[in-house]
Structures are given as structure tokens and as C-alpha cells.
C-alpha positions, 0 to 999 in steps of 0.5 A: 500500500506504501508504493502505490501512488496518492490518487489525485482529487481529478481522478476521483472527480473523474470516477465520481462523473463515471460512477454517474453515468454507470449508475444512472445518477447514483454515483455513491451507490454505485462504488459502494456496489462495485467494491462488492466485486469479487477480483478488483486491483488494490488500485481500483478498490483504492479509488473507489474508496476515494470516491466514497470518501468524497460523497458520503455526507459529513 
């Protein structure tokens, strides 16, 4: 986990906009869904973690 690079704030803003679109609108919804999946790379779970990070309310 050290070596992997920090996922800038672009990248999730991008996932967050792609989640969207996969998930009709639901882009919360739709990481939380994902990271369900079996097989997914340290970096994708990592990225979808960003992105639930940014859109769970505080």
C-alpha cells in the first residue's frame, strides 16, 4: 500500500462523473456496489474508496 501512488482529487472527480453515468445518477451507490466485486486491483478498490470518501455526507 506504501508504493502505490496518492490518487489525485481529478481522478476521483473523474470516477465520481463515471460512477454517474454507470449508475444512472447514483454515483455513491454505485462504488459502494462495485467494491462488492469479487477480483478488483488494490488500485481500483483504492479509488473507489476515494470516491466514497468524497460523497458520503459529513
Amino acid at each position: 500500500m506504501l508504493t502505490s501512488p496518492a490518487i489525485s482529487d481529478a481522478e476521483v472527480r473523474a470516477e465520481i462523473w463515471r460512477l454517474g453515468t454507470r449508475h444512472l445518477g447514483w454515483p455513491l451507490e454505485g462504488a459502494l456496489q462495485e467494491l462488492e466485486a469479487e477480483g478488483l486491483s488494490t488500485e481500483r478498490k483504492q479509488l473507489l474508496r476515494a470516491c466514497v470518501r468524497k460523497l458520503k455526507p459529513r
